[in-house]
mmCIF file of the protein (N, C-alpha, C, O) and its ligand, coordinates in Angstrom:
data_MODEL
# 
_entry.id   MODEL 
# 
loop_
_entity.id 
_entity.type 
_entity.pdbx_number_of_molecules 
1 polymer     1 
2 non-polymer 1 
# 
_entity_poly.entity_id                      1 
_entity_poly.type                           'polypeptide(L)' 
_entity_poly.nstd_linkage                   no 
_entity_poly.nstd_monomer                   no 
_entity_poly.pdbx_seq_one_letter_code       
;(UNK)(UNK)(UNK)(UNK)(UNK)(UNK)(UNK)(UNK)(UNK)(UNK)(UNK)(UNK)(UNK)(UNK)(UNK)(UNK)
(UNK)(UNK)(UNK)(UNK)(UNK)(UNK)(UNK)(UNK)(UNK)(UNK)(UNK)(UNK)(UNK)(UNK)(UNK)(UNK)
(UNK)(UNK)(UNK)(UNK)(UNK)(UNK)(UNK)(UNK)(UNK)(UNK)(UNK)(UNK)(UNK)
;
_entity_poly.pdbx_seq_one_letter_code_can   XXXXXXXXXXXXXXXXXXXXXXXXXXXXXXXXXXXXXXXXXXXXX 
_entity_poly.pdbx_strand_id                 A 
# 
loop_
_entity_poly_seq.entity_id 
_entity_poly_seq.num 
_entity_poly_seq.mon_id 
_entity_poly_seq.hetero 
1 1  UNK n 
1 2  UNK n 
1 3  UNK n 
1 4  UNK n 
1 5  UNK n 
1 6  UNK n 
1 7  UNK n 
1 8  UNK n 
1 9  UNK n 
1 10 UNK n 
1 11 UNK n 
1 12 UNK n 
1 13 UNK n 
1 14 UNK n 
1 15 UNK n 
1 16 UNK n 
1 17 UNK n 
1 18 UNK n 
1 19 UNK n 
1 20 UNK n 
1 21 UNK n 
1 22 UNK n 
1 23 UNK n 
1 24 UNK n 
1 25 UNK n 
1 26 UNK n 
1 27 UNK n 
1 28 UNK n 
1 29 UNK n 
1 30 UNK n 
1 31 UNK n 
1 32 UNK n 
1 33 UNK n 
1 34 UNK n 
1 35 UNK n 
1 36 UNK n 
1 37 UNK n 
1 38 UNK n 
1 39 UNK n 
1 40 UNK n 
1 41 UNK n 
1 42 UNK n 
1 43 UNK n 
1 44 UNK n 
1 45 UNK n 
# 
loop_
_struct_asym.id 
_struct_asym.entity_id 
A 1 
B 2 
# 
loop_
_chem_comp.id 
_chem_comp.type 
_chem_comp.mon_nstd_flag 
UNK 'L-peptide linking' . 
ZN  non-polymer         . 
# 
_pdbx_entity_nonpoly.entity_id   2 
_pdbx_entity_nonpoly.name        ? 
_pdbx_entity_nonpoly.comp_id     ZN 
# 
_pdbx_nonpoly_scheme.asym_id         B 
_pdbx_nonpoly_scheme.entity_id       2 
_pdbx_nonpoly_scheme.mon_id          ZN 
_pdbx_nonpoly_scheme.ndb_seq_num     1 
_pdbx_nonpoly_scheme.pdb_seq_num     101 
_pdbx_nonpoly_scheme.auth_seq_num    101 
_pdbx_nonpoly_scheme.pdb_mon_id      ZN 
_pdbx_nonpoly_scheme.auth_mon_id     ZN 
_pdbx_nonpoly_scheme.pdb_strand_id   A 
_pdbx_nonpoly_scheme.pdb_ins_code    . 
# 
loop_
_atom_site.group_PDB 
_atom_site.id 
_atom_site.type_symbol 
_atom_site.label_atom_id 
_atom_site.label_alt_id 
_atom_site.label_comp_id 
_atom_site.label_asym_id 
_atom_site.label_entity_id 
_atom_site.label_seq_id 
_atom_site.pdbx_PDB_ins_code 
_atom_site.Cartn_x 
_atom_site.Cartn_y 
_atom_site.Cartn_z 
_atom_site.occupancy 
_atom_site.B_iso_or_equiv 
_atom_site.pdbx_formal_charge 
_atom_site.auth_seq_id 
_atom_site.auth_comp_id 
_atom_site.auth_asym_id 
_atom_site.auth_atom_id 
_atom_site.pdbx_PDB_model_num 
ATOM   1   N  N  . UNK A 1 1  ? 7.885   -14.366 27.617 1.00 0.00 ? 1   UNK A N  1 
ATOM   2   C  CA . UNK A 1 1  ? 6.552   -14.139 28.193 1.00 0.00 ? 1   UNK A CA 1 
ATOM   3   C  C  . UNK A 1 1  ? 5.679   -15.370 27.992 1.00 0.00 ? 1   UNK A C  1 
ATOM   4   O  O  . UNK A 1 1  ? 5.781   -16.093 27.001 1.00 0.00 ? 1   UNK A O  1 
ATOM   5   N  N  . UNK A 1 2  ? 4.790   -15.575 29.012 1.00 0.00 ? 2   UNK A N  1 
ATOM   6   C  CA . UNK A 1 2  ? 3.734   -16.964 28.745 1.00 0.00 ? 2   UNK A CA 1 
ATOM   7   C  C  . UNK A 1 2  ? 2.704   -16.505 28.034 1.00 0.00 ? 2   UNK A C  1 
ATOM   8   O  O  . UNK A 1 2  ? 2.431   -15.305 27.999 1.00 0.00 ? 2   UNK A O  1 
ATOM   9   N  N  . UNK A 1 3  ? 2.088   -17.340 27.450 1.00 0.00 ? 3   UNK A N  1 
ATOM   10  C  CA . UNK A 1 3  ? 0.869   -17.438 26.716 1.00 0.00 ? 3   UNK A CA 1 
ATOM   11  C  C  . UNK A 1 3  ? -0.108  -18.341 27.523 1.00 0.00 ? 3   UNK A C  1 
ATOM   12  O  O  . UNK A 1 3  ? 0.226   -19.430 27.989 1.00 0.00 ? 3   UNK A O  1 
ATOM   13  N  N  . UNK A 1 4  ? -1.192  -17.859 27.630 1.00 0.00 ? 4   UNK A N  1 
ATOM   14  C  CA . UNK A 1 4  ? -2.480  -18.591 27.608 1.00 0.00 ? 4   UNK A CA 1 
ATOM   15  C  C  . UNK A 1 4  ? -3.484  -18.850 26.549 1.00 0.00 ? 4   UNK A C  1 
ATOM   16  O  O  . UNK A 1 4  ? -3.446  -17.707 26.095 1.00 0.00 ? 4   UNK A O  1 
ATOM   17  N  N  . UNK A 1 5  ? -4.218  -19.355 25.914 1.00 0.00 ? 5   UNK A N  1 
ATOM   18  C  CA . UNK A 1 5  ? -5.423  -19.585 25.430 1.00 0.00 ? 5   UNK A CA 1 
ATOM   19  C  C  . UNK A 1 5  ? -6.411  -19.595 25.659 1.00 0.00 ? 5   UNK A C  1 
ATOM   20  O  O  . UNK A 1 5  ? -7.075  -20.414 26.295 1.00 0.00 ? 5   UNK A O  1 
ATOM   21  N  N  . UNK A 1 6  ? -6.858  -18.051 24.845 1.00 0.00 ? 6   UNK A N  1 
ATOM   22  C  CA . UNK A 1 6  ? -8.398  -17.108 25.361 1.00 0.00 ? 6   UNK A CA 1 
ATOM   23  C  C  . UNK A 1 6  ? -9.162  -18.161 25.376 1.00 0.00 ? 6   UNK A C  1 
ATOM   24  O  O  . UNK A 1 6  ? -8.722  -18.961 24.550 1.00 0.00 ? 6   UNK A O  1 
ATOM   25  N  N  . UNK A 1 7  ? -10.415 -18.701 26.092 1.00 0.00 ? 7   UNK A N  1 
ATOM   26  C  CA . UNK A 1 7  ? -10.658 -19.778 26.145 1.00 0.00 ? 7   UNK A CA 1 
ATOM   27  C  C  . UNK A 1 7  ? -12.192 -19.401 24.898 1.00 0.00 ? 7   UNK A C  1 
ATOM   28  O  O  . UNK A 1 7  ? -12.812 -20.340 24.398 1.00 0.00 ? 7   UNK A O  1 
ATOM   29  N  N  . UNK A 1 8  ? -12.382 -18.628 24.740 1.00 0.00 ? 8   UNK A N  1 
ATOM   30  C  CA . UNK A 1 8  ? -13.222 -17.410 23.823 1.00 0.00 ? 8   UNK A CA 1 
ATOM   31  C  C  . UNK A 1 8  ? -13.200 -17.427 22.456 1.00 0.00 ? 8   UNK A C  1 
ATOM   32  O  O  . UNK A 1 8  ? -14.005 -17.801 21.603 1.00 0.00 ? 8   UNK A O  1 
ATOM   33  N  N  . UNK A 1 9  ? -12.050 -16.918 22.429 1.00 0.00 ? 9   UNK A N  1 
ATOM   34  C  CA . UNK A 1 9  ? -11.756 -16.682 20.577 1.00 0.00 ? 9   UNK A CA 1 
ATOM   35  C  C  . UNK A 1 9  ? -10.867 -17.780 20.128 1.00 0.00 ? 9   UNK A C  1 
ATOM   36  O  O  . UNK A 1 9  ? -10.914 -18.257 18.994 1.00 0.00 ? 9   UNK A O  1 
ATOM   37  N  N  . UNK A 1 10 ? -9.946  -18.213 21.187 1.00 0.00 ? 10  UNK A N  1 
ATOM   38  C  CA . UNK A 1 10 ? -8.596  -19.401 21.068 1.00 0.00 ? 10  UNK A CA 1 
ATOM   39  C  C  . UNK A 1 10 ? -7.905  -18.975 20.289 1.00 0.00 ? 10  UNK A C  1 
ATOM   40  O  O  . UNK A 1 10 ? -7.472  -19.612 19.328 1.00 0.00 ? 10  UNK A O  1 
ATOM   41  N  N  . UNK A 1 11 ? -7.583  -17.428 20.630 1.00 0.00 ? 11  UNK A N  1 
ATOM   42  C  CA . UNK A 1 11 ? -6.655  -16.628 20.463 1.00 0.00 ? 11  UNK A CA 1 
ATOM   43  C  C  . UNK A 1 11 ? -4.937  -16.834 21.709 1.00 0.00 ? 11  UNK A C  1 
ATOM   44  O  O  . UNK A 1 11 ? -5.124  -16.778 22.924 1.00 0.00 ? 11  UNK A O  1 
ATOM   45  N  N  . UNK A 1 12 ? -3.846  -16.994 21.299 1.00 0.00 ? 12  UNK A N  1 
ATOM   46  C  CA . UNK A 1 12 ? -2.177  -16.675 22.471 1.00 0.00 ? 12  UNK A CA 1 
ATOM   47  C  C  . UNK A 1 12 ? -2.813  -15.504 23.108 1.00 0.00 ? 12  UNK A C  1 
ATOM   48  O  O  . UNK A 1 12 ? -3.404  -14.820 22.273 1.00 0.00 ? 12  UNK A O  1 
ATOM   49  N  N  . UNK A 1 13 ? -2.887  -15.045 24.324 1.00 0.00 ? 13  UNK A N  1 
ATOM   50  C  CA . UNK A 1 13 ? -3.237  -13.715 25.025 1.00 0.00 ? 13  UNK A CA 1 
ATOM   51  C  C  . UNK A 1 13 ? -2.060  -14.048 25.659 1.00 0.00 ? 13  UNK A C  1 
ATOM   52  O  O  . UNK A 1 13 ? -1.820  -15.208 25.994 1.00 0.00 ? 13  UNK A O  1 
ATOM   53  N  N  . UNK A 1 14 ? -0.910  -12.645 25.952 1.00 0.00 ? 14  UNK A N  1 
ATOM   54  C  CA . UNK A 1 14 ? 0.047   -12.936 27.204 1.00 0.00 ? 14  UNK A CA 1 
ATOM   55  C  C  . UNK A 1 14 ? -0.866  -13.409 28.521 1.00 0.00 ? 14  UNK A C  1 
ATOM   56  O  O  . UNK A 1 14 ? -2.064  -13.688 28.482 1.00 0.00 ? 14  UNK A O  1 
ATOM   57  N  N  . UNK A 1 15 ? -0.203  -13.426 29.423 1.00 0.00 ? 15  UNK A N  1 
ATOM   58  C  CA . UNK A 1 15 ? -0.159  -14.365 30.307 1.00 0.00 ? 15  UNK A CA 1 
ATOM   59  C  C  . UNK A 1 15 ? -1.140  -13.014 31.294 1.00 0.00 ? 15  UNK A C  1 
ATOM   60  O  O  . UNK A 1 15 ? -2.308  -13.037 31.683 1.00 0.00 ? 15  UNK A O  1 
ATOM   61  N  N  . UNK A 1 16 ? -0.413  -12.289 31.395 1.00 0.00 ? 16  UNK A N  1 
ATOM   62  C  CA . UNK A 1 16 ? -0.334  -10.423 32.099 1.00 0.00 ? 16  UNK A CA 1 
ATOM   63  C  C  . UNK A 1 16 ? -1.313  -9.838  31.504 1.00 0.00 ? 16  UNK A C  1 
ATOM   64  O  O  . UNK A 1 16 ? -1.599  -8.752  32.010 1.00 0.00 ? 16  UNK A O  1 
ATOM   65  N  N  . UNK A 1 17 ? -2.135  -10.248 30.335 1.00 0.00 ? 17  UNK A N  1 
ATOM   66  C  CA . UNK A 1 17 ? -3.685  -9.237  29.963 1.00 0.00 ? 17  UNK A CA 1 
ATOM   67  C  C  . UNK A 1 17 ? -4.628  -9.318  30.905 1.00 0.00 ? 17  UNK A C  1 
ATOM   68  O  O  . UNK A 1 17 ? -4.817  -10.391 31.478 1.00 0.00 ? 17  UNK A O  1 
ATOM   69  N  N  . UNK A 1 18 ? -5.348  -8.216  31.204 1.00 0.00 ? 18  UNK A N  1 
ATOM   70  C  CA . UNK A 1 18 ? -6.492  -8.338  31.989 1.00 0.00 ? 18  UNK A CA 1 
ATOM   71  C  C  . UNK A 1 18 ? -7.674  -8.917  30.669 1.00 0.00 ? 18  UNK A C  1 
ATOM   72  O  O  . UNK A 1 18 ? -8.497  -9.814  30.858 1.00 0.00 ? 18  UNK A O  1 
ATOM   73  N  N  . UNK A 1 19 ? -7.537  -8.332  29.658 1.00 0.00 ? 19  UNK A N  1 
ATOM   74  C  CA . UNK A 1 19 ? -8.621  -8.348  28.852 1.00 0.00 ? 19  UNK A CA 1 
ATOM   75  C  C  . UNK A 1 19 ? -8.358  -9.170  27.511 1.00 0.00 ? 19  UNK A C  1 
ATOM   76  O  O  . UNK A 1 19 ? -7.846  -8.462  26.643 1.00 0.00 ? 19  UNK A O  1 
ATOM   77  N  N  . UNK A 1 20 ? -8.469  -9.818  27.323 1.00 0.00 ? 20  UNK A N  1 
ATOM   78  C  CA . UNK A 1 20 ? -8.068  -10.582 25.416 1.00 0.00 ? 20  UNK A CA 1 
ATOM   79  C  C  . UNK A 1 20 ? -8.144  -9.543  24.510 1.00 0.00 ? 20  UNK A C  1 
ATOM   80  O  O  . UNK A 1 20 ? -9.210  -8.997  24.226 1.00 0.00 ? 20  UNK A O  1 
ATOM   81  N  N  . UNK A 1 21 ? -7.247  -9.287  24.114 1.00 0.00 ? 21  UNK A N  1 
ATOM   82  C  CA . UNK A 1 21 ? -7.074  -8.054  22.838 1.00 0.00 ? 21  UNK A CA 1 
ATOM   83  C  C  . UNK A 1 21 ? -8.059  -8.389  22.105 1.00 0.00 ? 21  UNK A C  1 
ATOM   84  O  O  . UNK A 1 21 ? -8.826  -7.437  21.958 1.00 0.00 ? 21  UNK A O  1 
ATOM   85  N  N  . UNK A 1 22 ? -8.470  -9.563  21.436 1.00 0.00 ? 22  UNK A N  1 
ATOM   86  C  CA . UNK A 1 22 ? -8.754  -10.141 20.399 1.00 0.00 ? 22  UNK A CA 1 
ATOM   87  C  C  . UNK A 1 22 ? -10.469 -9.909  20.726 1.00 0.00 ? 22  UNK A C  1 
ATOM   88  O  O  . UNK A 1 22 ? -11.181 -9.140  20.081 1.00 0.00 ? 22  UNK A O  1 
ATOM   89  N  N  . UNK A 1 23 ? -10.861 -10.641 21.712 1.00 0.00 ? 23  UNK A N  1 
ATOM   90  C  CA . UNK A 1 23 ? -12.381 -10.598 22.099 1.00 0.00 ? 23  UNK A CA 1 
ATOM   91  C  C  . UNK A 1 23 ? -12.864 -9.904  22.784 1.00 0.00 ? 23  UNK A C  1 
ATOM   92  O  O  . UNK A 1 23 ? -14.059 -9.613  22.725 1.00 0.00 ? 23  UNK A O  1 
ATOM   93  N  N  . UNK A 1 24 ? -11.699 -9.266  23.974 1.00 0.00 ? 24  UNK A N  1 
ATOM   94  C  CA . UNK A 1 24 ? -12.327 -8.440  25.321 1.00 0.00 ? 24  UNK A CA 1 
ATOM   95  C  C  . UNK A 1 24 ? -12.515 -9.371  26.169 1.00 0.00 ? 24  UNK A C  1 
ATOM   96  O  O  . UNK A 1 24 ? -12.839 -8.900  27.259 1.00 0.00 ? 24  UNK A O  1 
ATOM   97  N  N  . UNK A 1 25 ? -12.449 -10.638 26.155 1.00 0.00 ? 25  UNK A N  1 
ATOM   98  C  CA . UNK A 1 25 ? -12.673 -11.503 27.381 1.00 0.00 ? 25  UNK A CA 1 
ATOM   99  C  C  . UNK A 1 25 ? -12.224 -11.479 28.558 1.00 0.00 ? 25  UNK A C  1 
ATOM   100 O  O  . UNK A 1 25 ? -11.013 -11.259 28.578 1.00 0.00 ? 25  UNK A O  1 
ATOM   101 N  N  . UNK A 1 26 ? -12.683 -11.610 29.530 1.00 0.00 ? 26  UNK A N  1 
ATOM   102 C  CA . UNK A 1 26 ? -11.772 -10.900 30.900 1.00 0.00 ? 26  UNK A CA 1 
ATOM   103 C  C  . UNK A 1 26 ? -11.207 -12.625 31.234 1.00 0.00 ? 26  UNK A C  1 
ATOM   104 O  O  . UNK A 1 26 ? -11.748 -13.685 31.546 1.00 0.00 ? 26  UNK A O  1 
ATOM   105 N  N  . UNK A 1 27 ? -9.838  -12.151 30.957 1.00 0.00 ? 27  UNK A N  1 
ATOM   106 C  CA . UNK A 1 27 ? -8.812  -13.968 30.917 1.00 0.00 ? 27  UNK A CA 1 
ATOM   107 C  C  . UNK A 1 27 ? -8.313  -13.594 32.288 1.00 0.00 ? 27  UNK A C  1 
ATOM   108 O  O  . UNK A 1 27 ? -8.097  -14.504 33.089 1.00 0.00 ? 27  UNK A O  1 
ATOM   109 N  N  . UNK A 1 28 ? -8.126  -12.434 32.607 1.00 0.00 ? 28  UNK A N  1 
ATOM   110 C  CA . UNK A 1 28 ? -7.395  -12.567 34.068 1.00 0.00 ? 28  UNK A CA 1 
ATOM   111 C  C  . UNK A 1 28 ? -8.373  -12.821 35.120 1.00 0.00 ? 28  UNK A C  1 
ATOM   112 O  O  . UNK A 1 28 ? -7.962  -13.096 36.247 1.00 0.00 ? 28  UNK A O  1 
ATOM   113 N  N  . UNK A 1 29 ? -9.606  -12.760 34.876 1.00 0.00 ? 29  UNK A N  1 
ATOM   114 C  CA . UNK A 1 29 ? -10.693 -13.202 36.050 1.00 0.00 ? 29  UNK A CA 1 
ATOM   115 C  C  . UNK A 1 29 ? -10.529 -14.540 35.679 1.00 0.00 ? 29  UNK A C  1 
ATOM   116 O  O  . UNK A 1 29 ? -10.183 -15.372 36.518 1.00 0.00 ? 29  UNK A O  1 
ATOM   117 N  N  . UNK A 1 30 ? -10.728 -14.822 34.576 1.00 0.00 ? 30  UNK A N  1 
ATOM   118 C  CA . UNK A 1 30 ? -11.019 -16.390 34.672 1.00 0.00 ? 30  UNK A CA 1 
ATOM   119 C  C  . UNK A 1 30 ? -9.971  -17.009 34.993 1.00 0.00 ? 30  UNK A C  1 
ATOM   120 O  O  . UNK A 1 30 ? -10.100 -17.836 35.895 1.00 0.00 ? 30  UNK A O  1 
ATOM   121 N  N  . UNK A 1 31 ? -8.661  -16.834 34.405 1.00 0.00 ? 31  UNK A N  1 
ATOM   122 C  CA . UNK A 1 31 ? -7.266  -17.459 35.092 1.00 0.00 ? 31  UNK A CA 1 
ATOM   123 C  C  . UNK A 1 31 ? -7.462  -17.248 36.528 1.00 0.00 ? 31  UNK A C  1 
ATOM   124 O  O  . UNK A 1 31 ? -7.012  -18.185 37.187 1.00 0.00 ? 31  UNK A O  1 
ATOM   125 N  N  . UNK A 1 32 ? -7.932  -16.419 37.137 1.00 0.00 ? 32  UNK A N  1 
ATOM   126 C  CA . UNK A 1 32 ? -8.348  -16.736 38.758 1.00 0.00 ? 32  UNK A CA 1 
ATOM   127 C  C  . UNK A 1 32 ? -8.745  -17.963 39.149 1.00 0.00 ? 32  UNK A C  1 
ATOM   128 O  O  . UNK A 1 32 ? -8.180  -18.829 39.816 1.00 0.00 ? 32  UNK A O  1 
ATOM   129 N  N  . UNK A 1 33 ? -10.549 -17.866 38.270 1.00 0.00 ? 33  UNK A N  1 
ATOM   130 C  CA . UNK A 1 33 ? -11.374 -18.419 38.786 1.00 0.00 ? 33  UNK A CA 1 
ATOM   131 C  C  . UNK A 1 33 ? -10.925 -20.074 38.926 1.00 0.00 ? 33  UNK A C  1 
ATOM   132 O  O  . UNK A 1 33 ? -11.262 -20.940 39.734 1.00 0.00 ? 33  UNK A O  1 
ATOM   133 N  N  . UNK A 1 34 ? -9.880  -20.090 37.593 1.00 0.00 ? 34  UNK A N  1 
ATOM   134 C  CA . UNK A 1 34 ? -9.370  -22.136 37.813 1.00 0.00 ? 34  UNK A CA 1 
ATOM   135 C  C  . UNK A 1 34 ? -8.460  -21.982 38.552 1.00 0.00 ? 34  UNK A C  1 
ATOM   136 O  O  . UNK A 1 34 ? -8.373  -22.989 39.255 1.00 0.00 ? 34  UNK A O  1 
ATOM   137 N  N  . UNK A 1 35 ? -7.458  -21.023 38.875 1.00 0.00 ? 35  UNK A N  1 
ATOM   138 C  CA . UNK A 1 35 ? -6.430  -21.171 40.003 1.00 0.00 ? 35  UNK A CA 1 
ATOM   139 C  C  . UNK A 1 35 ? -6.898  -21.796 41.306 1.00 0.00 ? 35  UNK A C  1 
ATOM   140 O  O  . UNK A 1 35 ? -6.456  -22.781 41.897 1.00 0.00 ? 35  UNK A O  1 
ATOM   141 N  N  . UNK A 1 36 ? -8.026  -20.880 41.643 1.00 0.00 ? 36  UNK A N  1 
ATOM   142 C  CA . UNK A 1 36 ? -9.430  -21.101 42.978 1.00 0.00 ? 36  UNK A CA 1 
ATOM   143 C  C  . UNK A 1 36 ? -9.490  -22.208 43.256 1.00 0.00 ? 36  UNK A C  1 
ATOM   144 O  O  . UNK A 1 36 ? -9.146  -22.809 44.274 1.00 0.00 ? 36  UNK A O  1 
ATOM   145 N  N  . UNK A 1 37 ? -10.331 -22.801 41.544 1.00 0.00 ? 37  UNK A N  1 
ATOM   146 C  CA . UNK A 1 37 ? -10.735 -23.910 41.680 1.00 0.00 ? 37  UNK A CA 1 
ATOM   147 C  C  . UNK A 1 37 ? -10.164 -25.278 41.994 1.00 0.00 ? 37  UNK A C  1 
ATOM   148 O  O  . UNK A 1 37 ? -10.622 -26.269 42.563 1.00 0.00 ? 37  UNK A O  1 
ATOM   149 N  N  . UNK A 1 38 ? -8.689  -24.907 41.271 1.00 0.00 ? 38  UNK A N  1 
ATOM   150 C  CA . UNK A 1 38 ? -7.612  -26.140 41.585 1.00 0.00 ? 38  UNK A CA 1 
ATOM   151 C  C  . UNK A 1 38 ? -7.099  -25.725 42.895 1.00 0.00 ? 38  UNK A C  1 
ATOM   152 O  O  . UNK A 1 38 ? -6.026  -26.310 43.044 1.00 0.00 ? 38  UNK A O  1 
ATOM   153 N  N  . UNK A 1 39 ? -7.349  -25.013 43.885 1.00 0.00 ? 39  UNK A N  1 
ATOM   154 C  CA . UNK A 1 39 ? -6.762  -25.295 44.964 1.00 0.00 ? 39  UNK A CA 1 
ATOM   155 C  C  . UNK A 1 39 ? -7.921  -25.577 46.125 1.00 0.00 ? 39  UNK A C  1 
ATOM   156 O  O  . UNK A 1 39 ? -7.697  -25.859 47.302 1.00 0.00 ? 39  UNK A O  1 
ATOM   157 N  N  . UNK A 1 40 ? -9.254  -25.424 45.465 1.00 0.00 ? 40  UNK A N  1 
ATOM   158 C  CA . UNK A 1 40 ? -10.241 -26.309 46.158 1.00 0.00 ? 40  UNK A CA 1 
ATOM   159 C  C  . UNK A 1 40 ? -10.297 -27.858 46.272 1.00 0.00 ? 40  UNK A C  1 
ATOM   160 O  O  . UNK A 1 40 ? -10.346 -28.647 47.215 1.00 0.00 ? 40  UNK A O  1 
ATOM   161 N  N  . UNK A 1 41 ? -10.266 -27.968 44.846 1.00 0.00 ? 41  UNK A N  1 
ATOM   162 C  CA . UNK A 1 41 ? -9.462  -29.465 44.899 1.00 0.00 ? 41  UNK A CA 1 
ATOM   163 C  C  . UNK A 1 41 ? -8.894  -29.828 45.781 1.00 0.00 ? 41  UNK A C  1 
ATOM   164 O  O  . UNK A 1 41 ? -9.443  -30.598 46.569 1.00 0.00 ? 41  UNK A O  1 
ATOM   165 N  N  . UNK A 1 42 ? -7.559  -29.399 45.976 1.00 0.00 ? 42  UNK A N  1 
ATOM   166 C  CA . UNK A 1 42 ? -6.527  -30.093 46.599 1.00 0.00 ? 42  UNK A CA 1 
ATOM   167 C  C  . UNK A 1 42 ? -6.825  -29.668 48.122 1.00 0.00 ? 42  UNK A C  1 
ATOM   168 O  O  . UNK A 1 42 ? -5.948  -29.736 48.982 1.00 0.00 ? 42  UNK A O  1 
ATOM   169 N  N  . UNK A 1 43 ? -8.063  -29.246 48.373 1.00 0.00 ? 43  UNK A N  1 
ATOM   170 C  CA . UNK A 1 43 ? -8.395  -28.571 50.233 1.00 0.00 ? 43  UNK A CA 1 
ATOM   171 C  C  . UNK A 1 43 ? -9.262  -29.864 50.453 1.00 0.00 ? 43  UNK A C  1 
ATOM   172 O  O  . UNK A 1 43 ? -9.480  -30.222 51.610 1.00 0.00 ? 43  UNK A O  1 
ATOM   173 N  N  . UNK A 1 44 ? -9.810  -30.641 49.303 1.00 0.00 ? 44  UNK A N  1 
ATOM   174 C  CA . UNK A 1 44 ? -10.789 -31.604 49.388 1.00 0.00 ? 44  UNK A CA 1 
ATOM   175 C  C  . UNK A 1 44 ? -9.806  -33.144 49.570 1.00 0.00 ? 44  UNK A C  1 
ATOM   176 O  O  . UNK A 1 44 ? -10.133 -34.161 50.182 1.00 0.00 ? 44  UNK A O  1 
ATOM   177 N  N  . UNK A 1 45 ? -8.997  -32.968 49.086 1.00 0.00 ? 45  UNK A N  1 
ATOM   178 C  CA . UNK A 1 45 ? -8.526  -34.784 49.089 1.00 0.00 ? 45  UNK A CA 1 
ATOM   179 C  C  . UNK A 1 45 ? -7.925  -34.748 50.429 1.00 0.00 ? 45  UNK A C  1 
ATOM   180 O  O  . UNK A 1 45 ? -7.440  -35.769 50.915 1.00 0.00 ? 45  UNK A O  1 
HETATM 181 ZN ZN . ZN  B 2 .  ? -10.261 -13.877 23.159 1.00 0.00 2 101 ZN  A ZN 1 
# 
């Protein structure tokens, strides 16, 4: 399984949490929100 880093507590959250066990942070919105963002990027160059 992958790990991310709650960007919050800088807590391992699997990859698949909606919510950070640890803080409640909503990691799966935000893992959106840079997915978004890096493919705005690449709509720009
Ligand atoms: Zn957290």
């Amino acid at each position: 399984m992958k790990y991310v880093i709650c960007p919050q507590c800088e807590s391992e959250v699997p990859e698949t949490a909606i919510t950070c066990p640890f803080c409640k942070f909503g990691i799966l919105v935000y893992l959106e929100e840079q997915k978004e963002a890096k493919e705005q990027e690449k709509e720009k160059q």
